[in-house]
C-alpha angles and dihedrals in degrees: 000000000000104000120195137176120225139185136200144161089245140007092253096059088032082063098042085049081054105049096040090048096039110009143241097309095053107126122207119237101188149344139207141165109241129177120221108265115259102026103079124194091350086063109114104236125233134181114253104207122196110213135187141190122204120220099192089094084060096046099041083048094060084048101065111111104245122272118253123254112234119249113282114262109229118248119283099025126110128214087246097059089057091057094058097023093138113213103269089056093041098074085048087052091050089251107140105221091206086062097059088048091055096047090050089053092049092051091050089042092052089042083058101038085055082046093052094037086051104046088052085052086058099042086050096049094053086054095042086058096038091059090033090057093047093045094054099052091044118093093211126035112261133214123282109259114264095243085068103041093063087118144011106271111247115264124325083326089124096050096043084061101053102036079055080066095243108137116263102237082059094054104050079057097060101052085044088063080051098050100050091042102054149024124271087241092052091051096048089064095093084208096053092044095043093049081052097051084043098056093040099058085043092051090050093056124100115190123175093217119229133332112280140188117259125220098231115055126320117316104253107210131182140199110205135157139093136341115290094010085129095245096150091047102051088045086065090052094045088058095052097042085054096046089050098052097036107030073220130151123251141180124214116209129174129207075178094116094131093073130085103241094350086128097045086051093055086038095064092042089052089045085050095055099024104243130147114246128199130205112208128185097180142033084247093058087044090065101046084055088055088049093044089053099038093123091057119099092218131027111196120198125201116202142195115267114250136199109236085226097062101078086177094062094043101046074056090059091038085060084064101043111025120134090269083066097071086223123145100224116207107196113220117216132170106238092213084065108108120255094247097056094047096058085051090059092045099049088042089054094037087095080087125058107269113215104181137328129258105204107196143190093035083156088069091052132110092182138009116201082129085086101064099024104053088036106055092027087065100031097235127144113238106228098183145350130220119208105166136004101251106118124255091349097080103061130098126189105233113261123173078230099056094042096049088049090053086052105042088049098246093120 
């Protein structure tokens, strides 16, 4: 891994320093604001931004084993006369005819396997959110349903799942899909069962993918939920996530008036990168933000926490954000609160359209079920995680992969 140290006036020009030294792939380690020696507190200050480029890609690329020529064409016959050889002409060009026929059966087999795999995704998922919606509004667990306790789960199949968080109706589900897919034997293997229960979470998982330009005026996000979720926080990361990607403009704006120093934090993110901040009291004023950054290619918006209890706060909020807005919500939620309480928040900000969800502080988490039960309950797609305060270190583009490996205890 090749490892350098850069400084720059602001985080913009620090990752344009970056891409153009290392290229698009660098990753940055860490940040920090630094004064020139000797001149105290009249030193101007500058971020210093530690930068790094792995060279595993390269290696794993001269690795690959080499691709295959493509039999030689006899001479005198050109690549065009093997497209529309007809039957009679292949087996003169050296084409065998019972070759093509096989490979057209095998396209049409594999169209109906992903339309089989598929429909089972779909048929889990609606389970999954028939016994999740049940589990979260009981007070005590209840037994798993009699269709999946036909027979004793395999192993400690049944346990890896639920200390895994995920709800136990859900899992039982889940080891019922097993059961009437494969063979006890097959089941009884731990790393056949564990690449199952690998590609199955995965397959559960909606995610929405990074933060892209529109093509009609700038994308308005927002962060909203409850109170020390680290909105403000991950906005900061998703700006400079964005920034970083794009080299795209962006524009950071706060409805966040309610919290001491709340305006001067966002300010210092937005000094740091750059980046114009507006401070706005009123939907009217909201709208003039929009028009004023009407040339950006992402507004960001930054928003008091509420408690999902407080409907009056929140139908505030609602005035803001509402469909006519035009503005994408991510709801924010901490992946350590319990199930029960999340549903609560989402049903409590659902009075706004709800986009994705944003699932921070992973790195306080024992276990993290939350990820695939709130998500497909709710039938929300999950946008990024958190899962520390460094920025822009500690965000992570949603992937099925990376969410099934947070779950499955393998992050």
């Amino acid at each position: 891994m090749q490892v350098k140290v850069f400084e720059s006036e602001d985080m913009a020009s620090g990752l344009q320093k970056i891409k153009e030294t290392l290229g698009p792939d660098a990753l940055i380690l860490s940040t920090r604001t630094i004064r020139k020696k000797g001149l105290g507190l009249l030193g101007k200050p500058y971020l210093e931004i530690t930068a790094a480029k792995d060279s595993q890609g390269l290696d794993a690329q001269k690795a690959l084993p080499p691709r295959k020529e493509k039999p030689p064409i006899p001479l005198g016959v050109r690549d065009s006369d093997l497209e529309t050889a007809v039957p009679e002409q292949e087996e003169k060009f050296g084409i065998n005819p019972l070759a093509r026929e096989i490979e057209q059966i095998k396209s049409q087999l594999a169209g109906q396997e992903i339309k089989s795999i598929q429909a089972e995704i779909n048929e889990l998922k609606q389970l999954f959110r028939d016994f999740s919606g049940k589990a979260l509004h009981t007070a005590s667990p209840q037994p798993a349903p009699a269709a999946v306790r036909k027979s004793n789960p395999p192993g400690g199949a049944l346990s890896r799942l639920t200390e895994a968080g995920i709800q136990s109706e859900v899992a039982h589900t889940i080891i019922s899909c097993a059961q009437s897919k494969y063979s006890a034997a097959q089941l009884e293997d731990e790393k056949f069962f564990e690449a199952f229960l690998e590609e199955t979470v995965a397959d559960l998982i909606s995610v929405s993918g990074p933060l892209t330009a529109s093509e009609n005026g700038p994308r308005k996000v927002a962060l909203i939920g409850p109170t020390g979720v680290g909105k403000t926080t991950t906005m900061a990361k998703l700006a400079a996530e964005y920034l970083f990607r794009t080299k795209g403009t962006v524009a950071l704006v706060t409805i966040d008036t309610y919290r001491i120093a709340a305006v001067e934090q966002l300010k210092v993110y937005g000094e740091i990168m750059n980046l114009p901040v507006e401070v706005v009291f009123n939907p009217d004023q909201l709208d003039q933000a929009f028009a004023k950054h009407k040339d950006k290619d992402l507004i960001l918006i930054d928003t008091a926490g509420r408690s999902p209890k407080d409907a009056l706060r929140i139908k505030e909020l609602a005035a803001f954000l509402g469909a006519e807005s035009g503005v994408e919500n991510h709801l924010v939620l901490a992946a350590q609160t319990r199930d029960r309480d999340l549903l609560e928040t989402i049903r409590a900000f659902g009075k706004m359209p709800l986009k994705n969800l944003i699932f921070t502080k992973l790195d306080e988490c024992e276990e993290c079920g939350v990820l695939l039960n709130i998500p497909v309950c709710q039938n929300l797609p999950v946008s990024f995680l958190t899962n520390g305060q460094r920025v822009p270190e500690d965000l992570l583009i949603a992937e099925p992969s990376t969410i099934k490996d947070f779950i499955l205890g393998k992050m």
